[in-house]
ChimeraX commands (.cxc) that place a marker at each C-alpha (Angstrom):
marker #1 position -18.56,226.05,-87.98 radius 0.5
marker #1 position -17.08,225.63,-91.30 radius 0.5
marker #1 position -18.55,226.12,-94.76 radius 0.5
marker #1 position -17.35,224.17,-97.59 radius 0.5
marker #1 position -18.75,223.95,-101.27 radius 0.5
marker #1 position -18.20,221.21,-103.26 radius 0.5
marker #1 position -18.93,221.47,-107.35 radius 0.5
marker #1 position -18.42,218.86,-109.33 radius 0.5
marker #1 position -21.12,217.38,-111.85 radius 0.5
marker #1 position -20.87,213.44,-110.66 radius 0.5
marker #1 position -22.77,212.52,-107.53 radius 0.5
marker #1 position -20.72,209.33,-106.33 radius 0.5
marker #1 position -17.86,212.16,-106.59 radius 0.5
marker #1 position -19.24,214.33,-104.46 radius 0.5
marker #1 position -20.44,212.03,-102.08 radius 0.5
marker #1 position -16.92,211.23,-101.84 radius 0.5
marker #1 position -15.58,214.34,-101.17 radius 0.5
marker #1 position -18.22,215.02,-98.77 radius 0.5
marker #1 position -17.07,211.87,-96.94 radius 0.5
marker #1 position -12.90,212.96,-97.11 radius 0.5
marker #1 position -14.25,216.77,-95.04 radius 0.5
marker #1 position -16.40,215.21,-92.83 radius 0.5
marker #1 position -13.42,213.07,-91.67 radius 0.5
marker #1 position -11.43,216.04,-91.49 radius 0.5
marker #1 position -13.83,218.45,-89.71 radius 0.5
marker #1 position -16.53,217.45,-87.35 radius 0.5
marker #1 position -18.01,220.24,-87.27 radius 0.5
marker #1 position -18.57,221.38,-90.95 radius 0.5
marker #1 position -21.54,222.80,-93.57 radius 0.5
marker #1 position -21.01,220.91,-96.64 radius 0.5
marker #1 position -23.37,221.91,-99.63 radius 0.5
marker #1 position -23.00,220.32,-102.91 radius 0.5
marker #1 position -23.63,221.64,-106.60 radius 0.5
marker #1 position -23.41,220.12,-109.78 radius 0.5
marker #1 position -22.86,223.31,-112.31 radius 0.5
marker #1 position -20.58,226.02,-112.48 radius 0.5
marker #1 position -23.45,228.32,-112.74 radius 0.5
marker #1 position -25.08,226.65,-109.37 radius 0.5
marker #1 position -21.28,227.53,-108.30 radius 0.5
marker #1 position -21.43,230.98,-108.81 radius 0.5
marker #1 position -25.12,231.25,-107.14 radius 0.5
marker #1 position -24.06,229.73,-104.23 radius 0.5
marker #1 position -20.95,231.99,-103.53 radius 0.5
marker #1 position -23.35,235.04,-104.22 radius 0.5
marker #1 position -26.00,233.69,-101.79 radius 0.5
marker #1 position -23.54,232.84,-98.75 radius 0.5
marker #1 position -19.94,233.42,-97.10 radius 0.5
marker #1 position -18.07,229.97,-97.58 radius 0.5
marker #1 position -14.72,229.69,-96.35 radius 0.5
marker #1 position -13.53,227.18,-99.46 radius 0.5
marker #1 position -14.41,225.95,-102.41 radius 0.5
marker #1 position -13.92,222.46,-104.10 radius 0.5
marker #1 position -14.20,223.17,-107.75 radius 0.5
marker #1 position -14.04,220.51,-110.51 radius 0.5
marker #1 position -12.71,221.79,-113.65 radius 0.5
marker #1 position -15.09,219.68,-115.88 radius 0.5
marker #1 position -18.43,221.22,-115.47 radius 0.5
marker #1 position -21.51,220.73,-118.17 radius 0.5
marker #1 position -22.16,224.38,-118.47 radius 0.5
marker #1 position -18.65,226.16,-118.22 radius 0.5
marker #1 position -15.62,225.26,-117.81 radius 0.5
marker #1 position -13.97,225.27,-114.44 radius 0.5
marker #1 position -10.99,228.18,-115.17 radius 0.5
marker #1 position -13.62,230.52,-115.98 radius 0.5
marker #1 position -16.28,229.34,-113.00 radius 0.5
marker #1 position -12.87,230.50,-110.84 radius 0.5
marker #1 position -12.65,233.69,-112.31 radius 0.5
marker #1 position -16.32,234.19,-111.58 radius 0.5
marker #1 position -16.01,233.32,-108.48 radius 0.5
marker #1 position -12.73,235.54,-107.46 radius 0.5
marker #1 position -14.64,238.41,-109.09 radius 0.5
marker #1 position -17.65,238.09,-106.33 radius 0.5
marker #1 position -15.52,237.39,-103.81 radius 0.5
marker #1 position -11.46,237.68,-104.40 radius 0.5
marker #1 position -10.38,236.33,-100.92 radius 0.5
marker #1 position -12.57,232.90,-101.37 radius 0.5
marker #1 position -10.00,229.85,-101.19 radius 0.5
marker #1 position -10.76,227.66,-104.19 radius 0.5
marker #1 position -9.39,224.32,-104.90 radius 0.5
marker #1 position -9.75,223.20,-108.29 radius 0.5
marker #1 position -10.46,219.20,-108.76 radius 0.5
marker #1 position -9.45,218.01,-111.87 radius 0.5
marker #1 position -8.75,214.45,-114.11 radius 0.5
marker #1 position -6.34,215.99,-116.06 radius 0.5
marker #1 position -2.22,216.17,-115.49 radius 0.5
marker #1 position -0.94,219.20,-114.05 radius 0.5
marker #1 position 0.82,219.61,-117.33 radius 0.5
marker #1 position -2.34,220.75,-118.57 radius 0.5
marker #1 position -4.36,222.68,-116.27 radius 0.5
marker #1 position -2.60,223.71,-112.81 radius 0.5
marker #1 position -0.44,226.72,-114.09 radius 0.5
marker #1 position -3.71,228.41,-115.47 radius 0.5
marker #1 position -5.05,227.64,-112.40 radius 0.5
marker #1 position -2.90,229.27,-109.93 radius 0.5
marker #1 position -2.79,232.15,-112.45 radius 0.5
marker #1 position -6.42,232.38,-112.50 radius 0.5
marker #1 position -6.21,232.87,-108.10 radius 0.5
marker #1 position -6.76,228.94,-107.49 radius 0.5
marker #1 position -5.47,228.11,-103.44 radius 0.5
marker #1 position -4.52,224.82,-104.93 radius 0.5
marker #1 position -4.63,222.28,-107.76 radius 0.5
marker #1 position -5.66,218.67,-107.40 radius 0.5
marker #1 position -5.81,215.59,-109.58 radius 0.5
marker #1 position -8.96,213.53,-108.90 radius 0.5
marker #1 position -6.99,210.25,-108.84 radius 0.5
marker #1 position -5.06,211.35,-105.95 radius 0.5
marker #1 position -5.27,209.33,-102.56 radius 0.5
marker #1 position -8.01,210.27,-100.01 radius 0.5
marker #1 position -4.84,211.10,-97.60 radius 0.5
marker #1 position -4.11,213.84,-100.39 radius 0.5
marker #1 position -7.16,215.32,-101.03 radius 0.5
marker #1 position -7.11,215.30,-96.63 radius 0.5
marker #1 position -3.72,217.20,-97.13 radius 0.5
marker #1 position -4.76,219.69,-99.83 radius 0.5
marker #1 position -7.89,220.71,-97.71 radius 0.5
marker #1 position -6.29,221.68,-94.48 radius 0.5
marker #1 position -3.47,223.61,-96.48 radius 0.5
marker #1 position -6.38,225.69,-98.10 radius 0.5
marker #1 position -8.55,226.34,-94.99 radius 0.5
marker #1 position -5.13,227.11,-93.49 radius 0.5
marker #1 position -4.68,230.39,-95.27 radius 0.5
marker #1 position -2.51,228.51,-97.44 radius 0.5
marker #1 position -1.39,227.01,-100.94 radius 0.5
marker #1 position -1.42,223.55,-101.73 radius 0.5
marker #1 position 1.18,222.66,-104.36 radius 0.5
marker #1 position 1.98,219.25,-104.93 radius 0.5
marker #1 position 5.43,218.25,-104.70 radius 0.5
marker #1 position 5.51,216.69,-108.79 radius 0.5
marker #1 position 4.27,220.41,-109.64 radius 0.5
marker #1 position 6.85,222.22,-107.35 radius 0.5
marker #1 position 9.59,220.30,-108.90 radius 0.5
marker #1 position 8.46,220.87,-112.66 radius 0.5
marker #1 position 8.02,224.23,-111.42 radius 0.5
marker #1 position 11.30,224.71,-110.30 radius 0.5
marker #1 position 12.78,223.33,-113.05 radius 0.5
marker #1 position 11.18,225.42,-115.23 radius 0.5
marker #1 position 12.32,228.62,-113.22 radius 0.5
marker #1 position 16.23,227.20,-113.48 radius 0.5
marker #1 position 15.91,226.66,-117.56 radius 0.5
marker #1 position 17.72,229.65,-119.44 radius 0.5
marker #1 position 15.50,229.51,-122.71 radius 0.5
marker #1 position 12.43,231.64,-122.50 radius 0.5
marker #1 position 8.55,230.20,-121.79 radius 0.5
marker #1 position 7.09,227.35,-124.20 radius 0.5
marker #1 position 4.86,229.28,-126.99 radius 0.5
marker #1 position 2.06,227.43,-125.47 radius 0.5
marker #1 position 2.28,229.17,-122.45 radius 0.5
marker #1 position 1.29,232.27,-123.93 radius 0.5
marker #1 position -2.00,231.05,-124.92 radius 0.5
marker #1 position -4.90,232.80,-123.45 radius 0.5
marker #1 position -7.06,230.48,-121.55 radius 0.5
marker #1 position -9.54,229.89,-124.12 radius 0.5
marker #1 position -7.10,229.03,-126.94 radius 0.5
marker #1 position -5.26,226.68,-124.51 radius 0.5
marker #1 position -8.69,225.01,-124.65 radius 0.5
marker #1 position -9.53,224.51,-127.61 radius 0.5
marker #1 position -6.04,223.14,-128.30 radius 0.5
marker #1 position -6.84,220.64,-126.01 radius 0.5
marker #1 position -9.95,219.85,-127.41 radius 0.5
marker #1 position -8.28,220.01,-130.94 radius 0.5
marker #1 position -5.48,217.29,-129.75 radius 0.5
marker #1 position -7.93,215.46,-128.64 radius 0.5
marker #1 position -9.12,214.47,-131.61 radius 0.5
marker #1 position -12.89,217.15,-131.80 radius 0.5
marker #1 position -13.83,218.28,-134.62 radius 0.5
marker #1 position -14.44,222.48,-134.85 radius 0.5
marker #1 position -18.62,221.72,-134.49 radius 0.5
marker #1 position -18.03,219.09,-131.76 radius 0.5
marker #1 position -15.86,221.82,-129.81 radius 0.5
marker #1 position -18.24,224.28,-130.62 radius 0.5
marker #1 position -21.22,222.53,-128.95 radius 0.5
marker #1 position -19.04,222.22,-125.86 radius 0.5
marker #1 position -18.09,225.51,-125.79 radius 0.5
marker #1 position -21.21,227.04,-126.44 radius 0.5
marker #1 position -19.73,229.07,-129.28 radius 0.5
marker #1 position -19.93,229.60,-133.24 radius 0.5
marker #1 position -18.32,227.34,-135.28 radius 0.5
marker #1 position -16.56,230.72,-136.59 radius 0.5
marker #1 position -15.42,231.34,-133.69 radius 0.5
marker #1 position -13.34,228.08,-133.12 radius 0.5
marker #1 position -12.26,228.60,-136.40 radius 0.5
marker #1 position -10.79,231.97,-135.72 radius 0.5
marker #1 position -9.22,230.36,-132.30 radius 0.5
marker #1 position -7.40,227.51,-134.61 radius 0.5
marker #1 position -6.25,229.48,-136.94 radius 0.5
marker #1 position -4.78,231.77,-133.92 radius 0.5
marker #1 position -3.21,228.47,-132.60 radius 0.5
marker #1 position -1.62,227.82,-135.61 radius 0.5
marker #1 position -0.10,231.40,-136.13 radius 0.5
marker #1 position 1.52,231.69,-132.49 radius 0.5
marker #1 position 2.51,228.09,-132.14 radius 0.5
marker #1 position 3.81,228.34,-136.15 radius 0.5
marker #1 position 2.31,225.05,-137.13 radius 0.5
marker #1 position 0.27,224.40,-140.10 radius 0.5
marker #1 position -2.47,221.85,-139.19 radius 0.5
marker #1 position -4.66,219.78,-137.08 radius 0.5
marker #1 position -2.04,216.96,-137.02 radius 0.5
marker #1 position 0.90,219.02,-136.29 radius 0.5
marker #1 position -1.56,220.67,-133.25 radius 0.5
marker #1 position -1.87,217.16,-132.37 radius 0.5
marker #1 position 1.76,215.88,-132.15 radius 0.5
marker #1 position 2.62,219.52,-130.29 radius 0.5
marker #1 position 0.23,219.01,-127.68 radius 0.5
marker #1 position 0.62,214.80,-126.76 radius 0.5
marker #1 position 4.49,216.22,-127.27 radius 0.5
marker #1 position 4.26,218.26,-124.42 radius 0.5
marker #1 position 1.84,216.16,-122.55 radius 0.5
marker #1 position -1.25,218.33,-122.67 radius 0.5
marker #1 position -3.84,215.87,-123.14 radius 0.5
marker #1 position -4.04,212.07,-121.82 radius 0.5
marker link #1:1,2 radius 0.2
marker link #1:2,3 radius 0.2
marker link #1:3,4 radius 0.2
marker link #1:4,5 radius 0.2
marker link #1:5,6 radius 0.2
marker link #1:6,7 radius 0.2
marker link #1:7,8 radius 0.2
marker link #1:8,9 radius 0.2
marker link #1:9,10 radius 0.2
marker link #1:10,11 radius 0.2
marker link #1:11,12 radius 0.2
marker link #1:12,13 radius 0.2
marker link #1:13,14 radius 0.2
marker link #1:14,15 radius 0.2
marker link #1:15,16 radius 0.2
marker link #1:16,17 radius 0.2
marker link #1:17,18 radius 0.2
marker link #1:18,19 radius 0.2
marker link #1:19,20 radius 0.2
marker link #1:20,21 radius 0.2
marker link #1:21,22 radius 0.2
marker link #1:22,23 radius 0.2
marker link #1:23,24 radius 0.2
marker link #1:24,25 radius 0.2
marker link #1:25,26 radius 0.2
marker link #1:26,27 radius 0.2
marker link #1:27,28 radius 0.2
marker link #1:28,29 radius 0.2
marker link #1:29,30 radius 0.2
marker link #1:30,31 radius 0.2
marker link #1:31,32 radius 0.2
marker link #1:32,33 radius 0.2
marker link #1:33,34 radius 0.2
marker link #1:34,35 radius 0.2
marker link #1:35,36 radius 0.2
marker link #1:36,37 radius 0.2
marker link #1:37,38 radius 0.2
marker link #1:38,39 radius 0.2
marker link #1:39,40 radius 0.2
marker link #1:40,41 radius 0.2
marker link #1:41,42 radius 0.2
marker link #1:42,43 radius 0.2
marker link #1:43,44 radius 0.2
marker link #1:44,45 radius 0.2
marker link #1:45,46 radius 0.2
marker link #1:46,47 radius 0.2
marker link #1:47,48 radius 0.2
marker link #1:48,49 radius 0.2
marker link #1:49,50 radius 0.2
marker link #1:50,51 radius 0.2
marker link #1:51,52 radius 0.2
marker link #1:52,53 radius 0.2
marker link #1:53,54 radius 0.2
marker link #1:54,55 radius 0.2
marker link #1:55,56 radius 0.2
marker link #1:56,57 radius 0.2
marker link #1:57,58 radius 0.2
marker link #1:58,59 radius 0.2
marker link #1:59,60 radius 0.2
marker link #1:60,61 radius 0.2
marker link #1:61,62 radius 0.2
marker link #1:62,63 radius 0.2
marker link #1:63,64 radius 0.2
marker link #1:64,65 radius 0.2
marker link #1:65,66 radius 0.2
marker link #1:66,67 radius 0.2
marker link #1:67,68 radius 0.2
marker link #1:68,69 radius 0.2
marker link #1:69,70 radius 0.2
marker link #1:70,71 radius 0.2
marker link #1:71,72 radius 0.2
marker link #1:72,73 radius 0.2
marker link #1:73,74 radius 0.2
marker link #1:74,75 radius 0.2
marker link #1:75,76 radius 0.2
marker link #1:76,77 radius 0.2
marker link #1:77,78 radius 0.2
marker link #1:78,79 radius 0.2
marker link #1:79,80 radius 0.2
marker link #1:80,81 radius 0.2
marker link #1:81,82 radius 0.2
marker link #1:82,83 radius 0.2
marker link #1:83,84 radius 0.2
marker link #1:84,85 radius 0.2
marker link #1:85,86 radius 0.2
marker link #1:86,87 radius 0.2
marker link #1:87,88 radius 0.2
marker link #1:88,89 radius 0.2
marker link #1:89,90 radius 0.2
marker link #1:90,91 radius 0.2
marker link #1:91,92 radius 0.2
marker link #1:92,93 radius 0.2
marker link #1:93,94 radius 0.2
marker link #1:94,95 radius 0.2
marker link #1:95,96 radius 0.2
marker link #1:96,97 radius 0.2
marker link #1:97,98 radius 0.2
marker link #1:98,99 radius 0.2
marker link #1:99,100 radius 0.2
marker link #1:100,101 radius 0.2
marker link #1:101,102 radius 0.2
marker link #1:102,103 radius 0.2
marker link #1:103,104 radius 0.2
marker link #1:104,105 radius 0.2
marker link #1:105,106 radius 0.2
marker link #1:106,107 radius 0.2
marker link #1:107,108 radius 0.2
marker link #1:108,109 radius 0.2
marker link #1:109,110 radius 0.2
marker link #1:110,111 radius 0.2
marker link #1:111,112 radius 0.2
marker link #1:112,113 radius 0.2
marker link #1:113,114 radius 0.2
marker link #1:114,115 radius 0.2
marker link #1:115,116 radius 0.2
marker link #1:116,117 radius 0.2
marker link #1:117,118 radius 0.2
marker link #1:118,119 radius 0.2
marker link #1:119,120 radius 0.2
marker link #1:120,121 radius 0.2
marker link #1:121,122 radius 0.2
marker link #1:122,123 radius 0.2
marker link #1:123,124 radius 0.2
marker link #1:124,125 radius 0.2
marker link #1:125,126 radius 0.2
marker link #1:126,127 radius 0.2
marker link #1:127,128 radius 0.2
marker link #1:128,129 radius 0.2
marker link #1:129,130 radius 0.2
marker link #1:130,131 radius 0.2
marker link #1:131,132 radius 0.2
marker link #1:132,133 radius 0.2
marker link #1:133,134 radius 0.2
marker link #1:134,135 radius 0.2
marker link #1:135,136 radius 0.2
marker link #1:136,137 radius 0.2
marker link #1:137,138 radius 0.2
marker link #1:138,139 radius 0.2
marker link #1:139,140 radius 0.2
marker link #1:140,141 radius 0.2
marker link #1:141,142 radius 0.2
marker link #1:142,143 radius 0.2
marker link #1:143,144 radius 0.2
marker link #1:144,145 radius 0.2
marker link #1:145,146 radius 0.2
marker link #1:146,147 radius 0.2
marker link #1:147,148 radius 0.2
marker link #1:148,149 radius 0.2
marker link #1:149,150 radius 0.2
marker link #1:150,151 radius 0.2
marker link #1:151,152 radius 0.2
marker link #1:152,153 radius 0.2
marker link #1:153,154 radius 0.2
marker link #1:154,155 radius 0.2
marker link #1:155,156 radius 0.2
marker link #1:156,157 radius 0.2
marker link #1:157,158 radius 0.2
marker link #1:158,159 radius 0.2
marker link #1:159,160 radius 0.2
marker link #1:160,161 radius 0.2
marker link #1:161,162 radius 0.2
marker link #1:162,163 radius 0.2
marker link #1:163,164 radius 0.2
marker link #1:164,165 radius 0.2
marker link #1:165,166 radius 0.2
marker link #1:166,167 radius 0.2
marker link #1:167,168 radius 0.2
marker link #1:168,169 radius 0.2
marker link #1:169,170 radius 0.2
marker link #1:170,171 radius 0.2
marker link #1:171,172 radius 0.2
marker link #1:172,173 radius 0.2
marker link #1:173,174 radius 0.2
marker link #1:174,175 radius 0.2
marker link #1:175,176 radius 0.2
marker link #1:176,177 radius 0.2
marker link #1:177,178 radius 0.2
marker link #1:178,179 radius 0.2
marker link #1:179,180 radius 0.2
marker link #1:180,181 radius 0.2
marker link #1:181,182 radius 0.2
marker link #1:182,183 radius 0.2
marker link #1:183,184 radius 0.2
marker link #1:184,185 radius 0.2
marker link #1:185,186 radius 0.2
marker link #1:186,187 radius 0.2
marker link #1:187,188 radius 0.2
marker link #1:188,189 radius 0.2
marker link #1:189,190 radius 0.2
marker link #1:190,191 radius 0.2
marker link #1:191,192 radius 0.2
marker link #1:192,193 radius 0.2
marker link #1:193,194 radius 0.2
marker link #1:194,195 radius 0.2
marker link #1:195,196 radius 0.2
marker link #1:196,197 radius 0.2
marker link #1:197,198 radius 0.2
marker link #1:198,199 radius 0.2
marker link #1:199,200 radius 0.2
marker link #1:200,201 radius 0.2
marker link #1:201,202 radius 0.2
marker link #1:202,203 radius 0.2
marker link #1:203,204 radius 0.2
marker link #1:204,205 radius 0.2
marker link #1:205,206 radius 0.2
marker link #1:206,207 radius 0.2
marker link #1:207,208 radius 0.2
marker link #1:208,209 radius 0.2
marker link #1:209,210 radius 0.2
view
């Protein structure tokens, strides 16, 4: 029998989900979590052989729920769930030891796809990502500065171009307001901008938030 965790924070989502393995597998454990911190628990307490991770989680963020997880147990196939673009969070992903990268708006077929790839042994890239990865591979000039950002500051970027104030992100984060601070003003020395709005035009530039 197969063991499958599903972690996302939304219950009509992970009914869903539920629903798409169940059609896949008849013979399947399914047990569902709404926290990363439940996440990490739950991979502690039992073997599972995948994970379906959402990368929106009210405690931590997902990136850092996979690193906990591939810390406990490195071989664990995660896929990461997520309702941002691929621009924004699937390179960090696969970095981070993700078996595969998912937008939530994708077709039930998909999401069918992306599973059996995983519990296959192997990754699921989708074919918009392979070609922008490609492409990138073929370009001559050298990595975007953004792509140097640790995950963190890639973050609060995000959460920056969004439009959140330091305290808002703060509260999110669960950090000092200093801290942010010290994070923007990193953002602005290795991306060589000089303020929120210029963080802003860089990020909706390069498509990094919606």
């Amino acid at each position: 029998m197969r063991s499958i965790l599903v972690v996302d924070d939304h219950a009509v989502v992970r009914r869903g989900l539920t629903e798409v393995i169940a059609d896949e597998y008849c013979d399947v454990f399914i047990e569902e979590v709404d926290t990363g911190q439940g996440a990490v628990d739950a991979v502690r307490r039992r073997e599972w052989d995948a994970v379906l991770l959402d990368i929106n989680l009210p405690d931590k963020n997902g990136l850092d729920v996979l690193k906990e997880i591939k810390v406990v147990r490195p071989s664990l196939l995660v896929l990461i769930l997520s309702q941002h673009g691929e621009e924004q969070y699937a390179a960090r992903a696969y970095k981070a030891g993700a078996a595969g990268y998912l937008a939530k708006d994708s077709a039930a077929e998909e999401l069918g796809v992306a599973i059996r790839k995983v519990l296959s042994g192997g990754r699921y890239v989708s074919r918009s990502f392979a070609e922008r990865l490609a492409g990138h591979l073929s370009r001559e000039a050298g990595a975007e500065p953004h792509e140097t950002l640790s995950d963190r500051e890639h973050l609060v970027l995000c959460r920056i171009a969004s439009g959140k104030t330091v305290s808002q992100i703060a509260d999110e984060l669960a950090l000092s307001v200093k801290t942010i601070s010290t994070y923007r003003a990193r953002l602005l020395d290795k991306l060589q901008l000089a303020n929120n709005a210029e963080l802003m035009r860089y990020a909706i530039d390069r498509r990094l938030v919606e």
